[in-house]
C-alpha positions as CSV (number, residue, x, y, z in Angstrom):
1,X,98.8,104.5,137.0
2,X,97.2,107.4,135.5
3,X,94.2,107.5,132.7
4,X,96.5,108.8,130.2
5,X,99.1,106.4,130.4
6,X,96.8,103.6,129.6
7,X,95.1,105.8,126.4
8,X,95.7,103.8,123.0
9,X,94.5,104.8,119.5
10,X,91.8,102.0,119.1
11,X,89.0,102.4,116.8
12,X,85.7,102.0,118.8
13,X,83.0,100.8,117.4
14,X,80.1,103.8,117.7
15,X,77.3,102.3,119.7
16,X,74.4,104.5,121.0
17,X,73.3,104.4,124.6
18,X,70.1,103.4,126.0
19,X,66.6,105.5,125.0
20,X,64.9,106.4,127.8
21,X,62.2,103.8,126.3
22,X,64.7,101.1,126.5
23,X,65.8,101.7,130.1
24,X,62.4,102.0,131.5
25,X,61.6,98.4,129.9
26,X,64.8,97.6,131.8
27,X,63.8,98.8,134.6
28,X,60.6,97.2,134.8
29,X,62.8,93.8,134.3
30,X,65.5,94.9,137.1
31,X,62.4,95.2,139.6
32,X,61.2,91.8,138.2
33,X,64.4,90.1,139.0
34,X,65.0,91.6,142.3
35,X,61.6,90.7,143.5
36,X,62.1,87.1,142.0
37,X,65.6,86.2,143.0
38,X,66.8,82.3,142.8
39,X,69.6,80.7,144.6
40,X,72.7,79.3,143.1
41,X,72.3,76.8,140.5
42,X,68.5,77.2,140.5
43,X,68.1,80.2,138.4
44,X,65.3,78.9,135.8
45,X,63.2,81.6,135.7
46,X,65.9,84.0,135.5
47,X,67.7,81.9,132.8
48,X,64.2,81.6,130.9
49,X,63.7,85.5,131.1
50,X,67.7,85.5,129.6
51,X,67.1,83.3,126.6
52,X,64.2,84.5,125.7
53,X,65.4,88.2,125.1
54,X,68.2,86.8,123.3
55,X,66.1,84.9,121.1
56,X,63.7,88.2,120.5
57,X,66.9,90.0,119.3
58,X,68.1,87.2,117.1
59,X,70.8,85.6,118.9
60,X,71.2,81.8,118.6
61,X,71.1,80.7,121.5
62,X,71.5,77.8,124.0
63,X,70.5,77.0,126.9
64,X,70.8,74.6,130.5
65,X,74.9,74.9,129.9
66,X,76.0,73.9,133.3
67,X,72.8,73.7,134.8
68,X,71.1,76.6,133.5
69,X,73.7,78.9,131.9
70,X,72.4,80.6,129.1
71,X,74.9,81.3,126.0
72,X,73.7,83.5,122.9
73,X,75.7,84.4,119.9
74,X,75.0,87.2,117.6
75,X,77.7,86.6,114.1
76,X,78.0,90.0,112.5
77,X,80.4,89.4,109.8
78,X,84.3,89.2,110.2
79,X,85.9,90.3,113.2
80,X,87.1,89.6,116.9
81,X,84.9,87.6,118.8
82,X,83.7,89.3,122.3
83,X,82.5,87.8,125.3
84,X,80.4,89.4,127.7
85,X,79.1,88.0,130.8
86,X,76.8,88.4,133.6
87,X,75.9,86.0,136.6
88,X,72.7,85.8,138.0
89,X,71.8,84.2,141.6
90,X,70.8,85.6,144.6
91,X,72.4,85.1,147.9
92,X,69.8,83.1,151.1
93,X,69.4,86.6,152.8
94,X,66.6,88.0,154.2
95,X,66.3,91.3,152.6
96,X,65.9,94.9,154.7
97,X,65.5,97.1,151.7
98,X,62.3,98.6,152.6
99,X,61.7,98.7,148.2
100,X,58.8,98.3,147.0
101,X,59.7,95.9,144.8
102,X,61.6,94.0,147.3
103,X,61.9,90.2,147.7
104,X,59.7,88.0,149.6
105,X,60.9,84.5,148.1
106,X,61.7,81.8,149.8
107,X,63.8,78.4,149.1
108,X,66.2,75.9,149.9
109,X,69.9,76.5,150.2
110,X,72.3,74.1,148.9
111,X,72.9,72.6,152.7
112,X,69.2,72.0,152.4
113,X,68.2,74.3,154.6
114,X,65.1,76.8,154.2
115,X,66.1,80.3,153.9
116,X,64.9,83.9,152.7
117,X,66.1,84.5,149.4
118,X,67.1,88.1,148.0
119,X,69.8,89.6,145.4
120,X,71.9,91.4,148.1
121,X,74.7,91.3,145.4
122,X,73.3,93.3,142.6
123,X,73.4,90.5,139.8
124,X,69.9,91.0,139.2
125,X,71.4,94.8,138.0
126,X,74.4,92.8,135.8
127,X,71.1,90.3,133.9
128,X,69.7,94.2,133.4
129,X,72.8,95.7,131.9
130,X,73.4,92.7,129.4
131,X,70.3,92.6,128.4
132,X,70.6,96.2,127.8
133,X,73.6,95.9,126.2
134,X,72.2,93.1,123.8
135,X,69.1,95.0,122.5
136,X,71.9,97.7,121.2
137,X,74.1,95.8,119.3
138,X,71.5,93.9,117.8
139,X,69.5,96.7,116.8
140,X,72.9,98.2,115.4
141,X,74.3,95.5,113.6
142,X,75.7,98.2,110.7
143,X,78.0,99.7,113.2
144,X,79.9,97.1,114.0
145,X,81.7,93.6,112.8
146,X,82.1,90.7,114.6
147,X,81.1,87.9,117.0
148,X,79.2,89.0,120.5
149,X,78.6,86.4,122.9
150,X,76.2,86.9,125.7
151,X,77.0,84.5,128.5
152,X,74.3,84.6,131.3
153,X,76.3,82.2,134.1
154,X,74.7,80.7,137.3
155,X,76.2,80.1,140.7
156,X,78.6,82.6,140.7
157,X,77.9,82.7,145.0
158,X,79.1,79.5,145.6
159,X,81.8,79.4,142.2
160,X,80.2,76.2,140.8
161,X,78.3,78.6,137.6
162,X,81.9,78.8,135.9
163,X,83.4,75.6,136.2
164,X,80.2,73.9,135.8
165,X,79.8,75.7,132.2
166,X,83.2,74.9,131.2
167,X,82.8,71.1,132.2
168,X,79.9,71.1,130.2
169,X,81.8,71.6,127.1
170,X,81.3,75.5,126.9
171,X,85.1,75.9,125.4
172,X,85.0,73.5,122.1
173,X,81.1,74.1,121.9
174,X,81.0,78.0,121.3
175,X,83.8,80.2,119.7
176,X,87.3,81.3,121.1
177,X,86.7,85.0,122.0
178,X,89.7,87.5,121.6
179,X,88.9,88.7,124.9
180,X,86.3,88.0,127.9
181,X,84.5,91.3,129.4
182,X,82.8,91.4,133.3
183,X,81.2,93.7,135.1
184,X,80.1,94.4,138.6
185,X,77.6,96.6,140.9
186,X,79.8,97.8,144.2
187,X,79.2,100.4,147.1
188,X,81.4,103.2,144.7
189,X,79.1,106.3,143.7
190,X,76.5,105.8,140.8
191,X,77.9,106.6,138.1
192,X,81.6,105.8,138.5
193,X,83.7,103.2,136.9
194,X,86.4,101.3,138.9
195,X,89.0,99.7,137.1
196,X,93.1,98.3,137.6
197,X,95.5,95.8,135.8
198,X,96.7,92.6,137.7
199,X,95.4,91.7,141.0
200,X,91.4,93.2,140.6
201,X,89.8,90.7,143.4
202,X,90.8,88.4,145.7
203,X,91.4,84.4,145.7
204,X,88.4,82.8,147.8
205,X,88.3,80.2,150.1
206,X,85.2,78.4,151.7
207,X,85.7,75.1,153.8
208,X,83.0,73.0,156.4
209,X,85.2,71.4,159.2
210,X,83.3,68.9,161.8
211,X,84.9,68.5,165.1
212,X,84.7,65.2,166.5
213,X,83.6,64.7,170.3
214,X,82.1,62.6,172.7
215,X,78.3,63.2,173.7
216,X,77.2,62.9,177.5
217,X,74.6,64.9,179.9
218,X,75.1,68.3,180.4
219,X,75.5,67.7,184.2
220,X,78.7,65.0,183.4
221,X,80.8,67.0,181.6
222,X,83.4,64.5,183.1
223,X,82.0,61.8,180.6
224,X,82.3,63.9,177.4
225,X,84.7,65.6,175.4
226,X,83.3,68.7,174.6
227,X,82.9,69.6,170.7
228,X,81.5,73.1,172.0
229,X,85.1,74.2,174.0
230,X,86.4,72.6,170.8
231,X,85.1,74.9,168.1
232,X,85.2,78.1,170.7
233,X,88.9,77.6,171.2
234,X,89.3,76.8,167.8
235,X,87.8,79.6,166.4
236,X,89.6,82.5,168.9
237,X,93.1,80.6,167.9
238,X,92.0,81.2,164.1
239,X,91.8,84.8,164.7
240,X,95.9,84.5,165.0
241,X,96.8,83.1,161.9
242,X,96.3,86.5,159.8
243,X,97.6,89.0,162.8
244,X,101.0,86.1,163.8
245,X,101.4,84.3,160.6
246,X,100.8,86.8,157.6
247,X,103.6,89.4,156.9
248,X,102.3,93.3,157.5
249,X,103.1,93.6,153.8
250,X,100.9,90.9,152.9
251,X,97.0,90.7,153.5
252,X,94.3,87.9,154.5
253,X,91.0,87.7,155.5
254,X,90.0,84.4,157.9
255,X,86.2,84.1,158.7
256,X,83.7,81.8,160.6
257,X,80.7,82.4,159.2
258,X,79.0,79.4,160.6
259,X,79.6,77.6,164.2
260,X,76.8,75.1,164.8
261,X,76.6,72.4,167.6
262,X,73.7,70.8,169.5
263,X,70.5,71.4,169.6
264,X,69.8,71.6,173.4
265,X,71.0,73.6,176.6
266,X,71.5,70.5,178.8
267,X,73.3,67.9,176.4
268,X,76.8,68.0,175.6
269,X,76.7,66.9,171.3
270,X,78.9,64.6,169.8
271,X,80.8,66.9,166.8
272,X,80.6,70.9,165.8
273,X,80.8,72.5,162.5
274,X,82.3,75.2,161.3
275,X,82.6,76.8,157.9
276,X,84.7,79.5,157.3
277,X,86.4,81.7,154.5
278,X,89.6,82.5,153.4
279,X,90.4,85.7,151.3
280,X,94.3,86.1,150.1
281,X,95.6,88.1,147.0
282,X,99.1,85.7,146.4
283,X,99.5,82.0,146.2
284,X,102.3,81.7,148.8
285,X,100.1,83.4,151.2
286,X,97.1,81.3,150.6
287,X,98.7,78.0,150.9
288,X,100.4,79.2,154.4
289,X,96.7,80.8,156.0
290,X,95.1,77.2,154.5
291,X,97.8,75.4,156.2
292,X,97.8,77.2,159.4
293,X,93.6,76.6,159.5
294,X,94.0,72.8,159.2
295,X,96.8,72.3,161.2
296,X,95.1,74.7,164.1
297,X,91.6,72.8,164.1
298,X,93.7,69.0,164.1
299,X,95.7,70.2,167.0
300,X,92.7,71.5,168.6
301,X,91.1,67.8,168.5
302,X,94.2,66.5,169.6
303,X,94.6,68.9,172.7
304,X,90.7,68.1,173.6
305,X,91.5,64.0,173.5
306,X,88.8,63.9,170.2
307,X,88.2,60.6,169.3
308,X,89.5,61.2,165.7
309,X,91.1,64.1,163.8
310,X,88.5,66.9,162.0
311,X,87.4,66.3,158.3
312,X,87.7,68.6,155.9
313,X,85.7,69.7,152.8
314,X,85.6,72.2,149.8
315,X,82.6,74.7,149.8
316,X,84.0,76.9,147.1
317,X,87.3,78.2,145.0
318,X,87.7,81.0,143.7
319,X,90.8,82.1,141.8
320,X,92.4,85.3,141.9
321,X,90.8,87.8,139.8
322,X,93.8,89.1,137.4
323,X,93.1,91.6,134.2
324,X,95.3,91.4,131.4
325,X,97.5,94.6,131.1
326,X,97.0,95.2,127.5
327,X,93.3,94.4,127.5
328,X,93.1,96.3,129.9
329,X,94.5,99.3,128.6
330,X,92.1,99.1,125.9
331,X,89.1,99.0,127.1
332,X,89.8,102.2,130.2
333,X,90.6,103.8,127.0
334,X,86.9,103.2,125.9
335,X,85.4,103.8,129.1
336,X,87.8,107.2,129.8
337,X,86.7,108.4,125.9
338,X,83.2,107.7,126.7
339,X,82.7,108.8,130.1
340,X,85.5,111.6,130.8
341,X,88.4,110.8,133.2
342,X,86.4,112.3,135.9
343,X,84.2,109.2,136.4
344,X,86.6,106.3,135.8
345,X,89.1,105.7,138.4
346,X,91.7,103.1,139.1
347,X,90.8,101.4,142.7
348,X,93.0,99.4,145.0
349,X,92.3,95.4,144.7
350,X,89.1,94.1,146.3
351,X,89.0,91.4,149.1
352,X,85.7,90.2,147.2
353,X,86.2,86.9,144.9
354,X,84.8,86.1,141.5
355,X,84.8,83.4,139.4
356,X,84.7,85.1,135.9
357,X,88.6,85.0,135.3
358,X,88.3,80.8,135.2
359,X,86.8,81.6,131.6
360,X,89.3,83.7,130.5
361,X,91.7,80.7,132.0
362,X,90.2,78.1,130.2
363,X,90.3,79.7,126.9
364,X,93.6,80.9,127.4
365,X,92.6,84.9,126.1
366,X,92.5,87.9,127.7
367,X,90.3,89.2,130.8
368,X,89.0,92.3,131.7
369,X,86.9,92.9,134.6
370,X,86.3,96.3,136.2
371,X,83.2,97.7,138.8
372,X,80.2,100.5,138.3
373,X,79.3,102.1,141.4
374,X,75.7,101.9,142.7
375,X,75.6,104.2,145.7
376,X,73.2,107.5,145.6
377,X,75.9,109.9,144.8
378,X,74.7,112.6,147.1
379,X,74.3,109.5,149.9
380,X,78.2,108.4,149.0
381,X,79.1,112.4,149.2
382,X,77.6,112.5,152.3
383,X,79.1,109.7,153.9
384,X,82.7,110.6,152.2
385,X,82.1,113.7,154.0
386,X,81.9,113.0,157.1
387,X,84.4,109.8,156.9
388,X,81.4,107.1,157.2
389,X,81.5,105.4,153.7
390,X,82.1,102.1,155.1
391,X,78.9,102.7,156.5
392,X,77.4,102.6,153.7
393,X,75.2,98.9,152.6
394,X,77.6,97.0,150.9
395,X,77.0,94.2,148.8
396,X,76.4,90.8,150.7
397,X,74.5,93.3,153.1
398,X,70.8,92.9,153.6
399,X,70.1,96.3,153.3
400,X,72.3,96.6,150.2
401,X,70.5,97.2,146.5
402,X,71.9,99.8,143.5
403,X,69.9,102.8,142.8
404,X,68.5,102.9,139.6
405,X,69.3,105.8,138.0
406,X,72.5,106.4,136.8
407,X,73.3,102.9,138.0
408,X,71.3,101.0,135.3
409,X,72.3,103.3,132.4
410,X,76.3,103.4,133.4
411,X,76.6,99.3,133.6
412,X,74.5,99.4,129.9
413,X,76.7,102.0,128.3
414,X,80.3,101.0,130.0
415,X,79.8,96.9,128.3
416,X,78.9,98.8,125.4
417,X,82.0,101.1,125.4
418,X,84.1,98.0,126.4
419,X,82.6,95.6,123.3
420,X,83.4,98.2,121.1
421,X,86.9,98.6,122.1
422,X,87.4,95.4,121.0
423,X,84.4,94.8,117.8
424,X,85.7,96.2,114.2
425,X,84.5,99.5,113.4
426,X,82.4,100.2,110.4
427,X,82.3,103.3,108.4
428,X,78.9,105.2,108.6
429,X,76.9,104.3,105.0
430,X,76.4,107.2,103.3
């Protein structure tokens, strides 16, 4: 679908873009944040750094929603109420930037492990462009009418941020908004704007699966049953359930990230662990790949004489990722009349997974959620050129991290161009 076909007449509320003061001050907080990340759920310092620029640009605003969500609201008279929102944790990666302002932190991972800490996802660039985009409409409140609310979530990385708002009352303590807004950083050019109706990203699914065996010395092999053999047979029969039992018009992405067992070369251990991922775009094909992984792994046991069947658990759920058609429509017709069809481009689905849509869900309105590339445009050029672009650092990566500029000034001015699709106009005073 073309740029045209989705042009409407909306009034857009006129909103400047950043001064050059502003987005150096940004700037300075972007390095901040990237050299300070925090893990999922553990974001206080990032959350503090959130609330209190809210607070400086008079929002009301509160704060530890869902552990340390951060919600402001800035009421501007009568209007539709926007929502726009931006996650903030780090991923436990060890980063390979080379940046000067790169991370060095350090934590605990939420299997209590120790790990390097870095934001190899960019949502230290997404805190940056809402705050950016805050500053603006406060300081332009005679532009516009209506209610912006600023929602800074946690633990988007492991989907508990969304859910654990929304159990925490976010829906009957804050205002129905007419629509919910996202936005986020990926390996496109800096400076383009990625958009689509329906199916944006895919459905996730994590799971940790322990094998059951029998421990014995490594030089009786006879007296165990090898959890090892297990998991490694396991794991190569896994690698058939997307290539025998997923239809070549259909698509699914199986993983083992994780295959752990023992701790030394001579001793045959007593389980294994895997946890692995599940990526699908339609509900018929995720409950088959889900029930093809389970039913693999218990038949596995079985085949290997385990003394009892594998157990299962839930690392993470993410829904599909759908924008609303109309809503949709309206706000590429912002973004096309502020930044020229030449720089915003509709883009096949993503096998990434978000959580953002479970807001739009539970309020039962609208969802919009497009990307802004962050790639060097002469490096993506480059790469496009000579056919290596998924070479480039993606996010996830350890090398990955957005360019600054036009990166920083594109995510401000696109939420800008998006809230005003949607906040009432108001005439210029004279």
């Amino acid at each position: 679908m073309s740029i045209d076909a989705v042009k409407a007449p909306f009034a857009s509320a006129p909103l400047p873009g950043p001064t050059d003061a502003l987005l150096a001050e940004l700037e300075e907080i972007y390095k901040d944040l990237h050299a300070n990340p925090e893990l999922s759920m553990q974001e206080e310092r990032t959350a503090g750094i959130a609330a209190a620029w809210l607070t400086r640009q008079g929002f009301e605003v509160t704060e530890k929603i869902g552990g340390t969500g951060v919600v402001g609201l800035l009421r501007n008279g009568d209007g539709p109420t926007v929502m726009l929102r931006a996650d903030m944790d780090a991923l436990p990666i060890q980063e390979s930037t080379g940046l000067s302002y790169a991370s060095r932190a350090r934590g605990t991972d939420r299997f209590d492990q120790p790990t390097a800490i870095a934001h190899s996802c960019g949502h230290d660039m997404h805190v940056a462009w809402l705050m950016g985009a805050t500053r603006i409409l406060a300081e332009n409140r005679n532009a516009w009418g209506g209610t912006v609310m600023a929602v800074f979530q946690p633990g988007e990385e492991t989907a508990q941020g969304a859910r654990a708002m929304i159990a925490d009352g976010m829906v009957k303590r804050f205002p129905k908004p007419d629509v919910t807004l996202g936005q986020h950083v990926m390996p496109l050019s800096a400076g383009e704007i990625g958009w689509r109706t329906g199916t944006m990203l895919s459905a996730g699914d994590s799971w940790e699966v322990t094998l059951f065996g029998r421990g014995a010395h490594g030089s009786m092999p006879q007296k165990s049953i090898d959890p090892v053999v297990m998991a490694a047979s396991a794991v190569m029969r896994l690698q058939t359930v997307v290539s025998r039992e997923v239809a070549m018009t259909d698509s699914a992405v199986v993983t083992v990230g994780t295959l752990r067992a023992g701790m030394n070369e001579n001793v045959i251990p007593d389980h294994a662990l895997l946890r692995l991922n599940v990526r699908t775009f339609k509900d018929q094909v995720r409950a088959r790949v889900l029930a093809a992984i389970k039913r693999i792994l218990e038949a596995e046991a079985e085949a290997s004489g385990a003394p009892k069947p594998p157990s299962f658990s839930v690392l993470s759920e993410y829904p599909v990722t759908r924008n609303d058609e109309a809503a949709t429509h309206r706000v590429v017709s912002a973004l096309a009349a502020h930044f020229g069809t030449e720089r915003v481009h509709e883009v096949q689905p993503a096998t990434a997974s978000e959580d953002f849509g479970l807001f739009g869900a539970a309020w039962d309105v609208p969802a919009v959620f497009w990307v802004v590339g962050g790639i060097d445009p002469a490096r993506f050029a480059a790469a496009e050129k000579a056919g290596k672009v998924d070479e480039l650092p993606a996010n996830h990566a350890p090398d990955f991290a957005p360019v600054i500029h036009p990166t920083l000034r594109t995510g401000v001015e696109a939420m800008l161009a998006a809230a005003g699709a949607w906040l009432v106009a108001k005439a210029p005073r004279s």
